[in-house]
C-alpha positions, -999 to +999 in steps of 0.1 A: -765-819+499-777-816+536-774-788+558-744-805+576-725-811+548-726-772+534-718-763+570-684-778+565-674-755+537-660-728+530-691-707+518-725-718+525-758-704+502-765-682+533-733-663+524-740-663+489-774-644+500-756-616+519-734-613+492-761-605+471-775-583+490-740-563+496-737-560+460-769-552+444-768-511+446-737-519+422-740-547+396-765-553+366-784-585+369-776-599+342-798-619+312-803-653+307-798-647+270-819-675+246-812-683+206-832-706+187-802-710+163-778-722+190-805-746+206-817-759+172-776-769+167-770-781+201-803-804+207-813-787+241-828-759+255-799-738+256-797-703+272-764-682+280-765-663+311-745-629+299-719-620+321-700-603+294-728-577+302-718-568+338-704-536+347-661-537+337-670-564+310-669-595+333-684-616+365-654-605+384-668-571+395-694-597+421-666-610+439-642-578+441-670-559+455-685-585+479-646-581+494-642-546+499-678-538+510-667-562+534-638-546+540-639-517+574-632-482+564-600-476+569-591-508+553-600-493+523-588-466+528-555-481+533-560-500+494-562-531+477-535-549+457-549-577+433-530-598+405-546-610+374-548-618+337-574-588+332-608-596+338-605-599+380-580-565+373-604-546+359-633-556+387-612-550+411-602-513+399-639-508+391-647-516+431-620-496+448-632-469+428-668-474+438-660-480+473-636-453+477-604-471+478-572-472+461-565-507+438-527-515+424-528-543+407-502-568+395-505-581+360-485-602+334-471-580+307-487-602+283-519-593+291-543-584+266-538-547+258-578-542+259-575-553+293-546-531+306-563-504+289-597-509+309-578-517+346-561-485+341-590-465+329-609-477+361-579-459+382-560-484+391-520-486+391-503-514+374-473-538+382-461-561+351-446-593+356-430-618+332-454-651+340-428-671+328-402-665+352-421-644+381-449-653+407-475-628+405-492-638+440-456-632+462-452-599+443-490-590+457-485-604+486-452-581+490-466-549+475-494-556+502-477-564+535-453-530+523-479-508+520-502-521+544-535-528+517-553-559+516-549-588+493-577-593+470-571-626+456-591-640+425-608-671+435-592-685+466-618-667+492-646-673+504-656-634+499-647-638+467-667-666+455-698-661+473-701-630+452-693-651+421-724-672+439-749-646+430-752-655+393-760-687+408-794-671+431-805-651+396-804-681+374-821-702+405-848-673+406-850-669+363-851-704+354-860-729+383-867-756+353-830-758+351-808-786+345-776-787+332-749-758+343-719-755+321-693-731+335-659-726+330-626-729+350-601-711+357-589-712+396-628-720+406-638-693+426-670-691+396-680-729+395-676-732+433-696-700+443-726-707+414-727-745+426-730-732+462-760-713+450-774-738+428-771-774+453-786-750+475-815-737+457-817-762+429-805-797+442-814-813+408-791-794+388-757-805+375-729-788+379-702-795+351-667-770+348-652-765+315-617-759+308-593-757+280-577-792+271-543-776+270-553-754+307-569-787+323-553-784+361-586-785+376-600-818+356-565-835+368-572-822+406-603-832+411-593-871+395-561-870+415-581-857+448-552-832+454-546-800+442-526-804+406-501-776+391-495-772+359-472-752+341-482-718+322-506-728+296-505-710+259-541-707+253-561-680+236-586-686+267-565-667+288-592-661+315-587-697+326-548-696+323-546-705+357-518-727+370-536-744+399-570-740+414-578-726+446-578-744+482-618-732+491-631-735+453-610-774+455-630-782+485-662-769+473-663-787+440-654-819+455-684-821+469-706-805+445-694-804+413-702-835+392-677-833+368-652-814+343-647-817+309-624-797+284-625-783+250-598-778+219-584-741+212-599-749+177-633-757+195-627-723+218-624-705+180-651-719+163-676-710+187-664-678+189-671-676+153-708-690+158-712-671+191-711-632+177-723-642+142-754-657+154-765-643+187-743-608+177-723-612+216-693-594+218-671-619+244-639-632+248-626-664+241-627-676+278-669-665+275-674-696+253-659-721+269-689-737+281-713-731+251-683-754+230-691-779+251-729-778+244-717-772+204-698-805+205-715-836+191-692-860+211-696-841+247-734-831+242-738-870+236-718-882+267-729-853+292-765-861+283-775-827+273-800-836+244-835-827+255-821-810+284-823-774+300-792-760+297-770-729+306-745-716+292-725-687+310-706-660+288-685-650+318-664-620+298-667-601+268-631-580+273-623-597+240-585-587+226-587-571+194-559-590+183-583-623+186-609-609+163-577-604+136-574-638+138-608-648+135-609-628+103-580-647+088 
């Protein structure tokens, strides 16, 4: 990528590097976690960067907090109003209460119970909405422009991803030898802010998104070259139950994404299964997405990863209860 082209997005590594600095008196730097077991299986040298391990269970605290520290003081101390599935919920309570600020946030009243549980327990208070029949982003947007808070949306600004970014700078700094990054999708404020880092750092690596078959809105956009969305997708990965990814992650991984690939719910189980009886993880279904693809004979073979250096990200470890009563039946 040359320096012209990042110019022209949305977030450059420059801003990724702020962000990091912004953040660091607040996160864990995660590990780059390695198993012989898992490699031995998957042919490759294959090392999970943890995520699950990050302060509120998830990457989503980077992002949250690169926004509000951004954010002028009486901005926050007029609040935030966020809407998620749980994982950008519970960063985003965790920041307002770091920073001082007040979070409400608007989540589906599906939503794991783990996960309501943790966004309240941070302080925050919570809206439900039916995601069949409501939009959660004009009920933000209205609890917002009421009470005068900002909008702290979950991938679709460039705040927001160029804290997702700094994974990308710590596994560029851990493991230069890198080659292959597998990370999921959801509405691509992750894959778009580590690639950012990444092309920049590390031009050699590739950059491959994952996503459920049955959640594959951003495999379909990026073929179609226009935004594609889908309706709401019944997967157990419900990190990634996005309906449509974002305008600035859509522009970013046009250009520097090489490709995306998806996964069976049965795949999604299984290596949850392998995942925290071999390396004894505690994530979520949406933390293996990525480590399935490395699992699976038929995409290890056509991605090329045999031989390779790998990573893995286990982006979440708020794992439902209720999955892990599956699991044992």
């Amino acid at each position: 990528m040359t320096l012209a082209a990042e110019q022209t997005l949305p977030v450059t590594l420059d801003d990724v590097r702020a962000a990091a600095e912004r953040i660091a008196p607040y996160i864990h730097r995660t590990p780059l976690l390695s198993s012989a077991t898992l490699s031995e299986m998957t042919g490759c040298d294959l090392r999970l960067k943890g995520e699950h391990l990050q302060r509120s269970g998830s990457f989503k605290l980077r992002g949250a907090l690169n926004k509000l520290l951004a954010l002028s003081e009486a901005e926050r101390r007029a609040g935030v109003v966020a809407f998620s599935s749980g994982n950008h919920a519970q960063g985003v309570a965790l920041a307002a209460r770091l920073t001082g600020s007040r979070a409400i946030i608007v989540m589906p009243s599906d939503a794991p119970t783990v996960k309501l549980e943790a966004t309240r327990g941070y302080g925050a208070t919570i809206v439900l909405y039916d995601r069949q029949r409501e939009d959660r982003e004009a009920i933000a947007r209205r609890i917002a422009k009421e009470r005068g808070a900002v909008l702290v949306p979950p991938f679709d600004d460039p705040l927001v991803i160029a804290g997702q970014g700094t994974i990308g700078l710590e596994l560029a700094e851990e493991w230069p030898e890198l080659e292959i990054a597998l990370i999921p999708v959801g509405g691509g404020g992750l894959i778009s802010g580590i690639a950012t880092a990444l092309k920049g750092m590390l031009p050699h690596v590739r950059v491959i998104g994952v996503e459920p078959a049955i959640a594959d809105d951003a495999r379909r956009s990026l073929e179609a070259g226009q935004i594609v969305r889908i309706s709401p997708p019944p997967t157990v990965a419900d990190g990634v139950a996005t309906l449509a990814i974002g305008q600035h992650p859509f522009a970013i991984m046009r250009a520097l994404v090489e490709q995306i690939v998806t996964v069976a719910e049965d795949e999604i189980m299984r290596t949850l299964e392998l995942v925290m009886t071999r390396t004894k993880q505690v994530v979520e279904p949406t933390g293996v997405l990525s480590t399935a693809v490395a699992l699976s004979p038929e995409l290890a073979r056509a991605l090329g990863l045999h031989g390779r250096k790998v990573m893995s990200l286990l982006c979440g470890g708020n794992i439902d209860l209720r999955i892990l009563q599956r699991l044992y039946s």
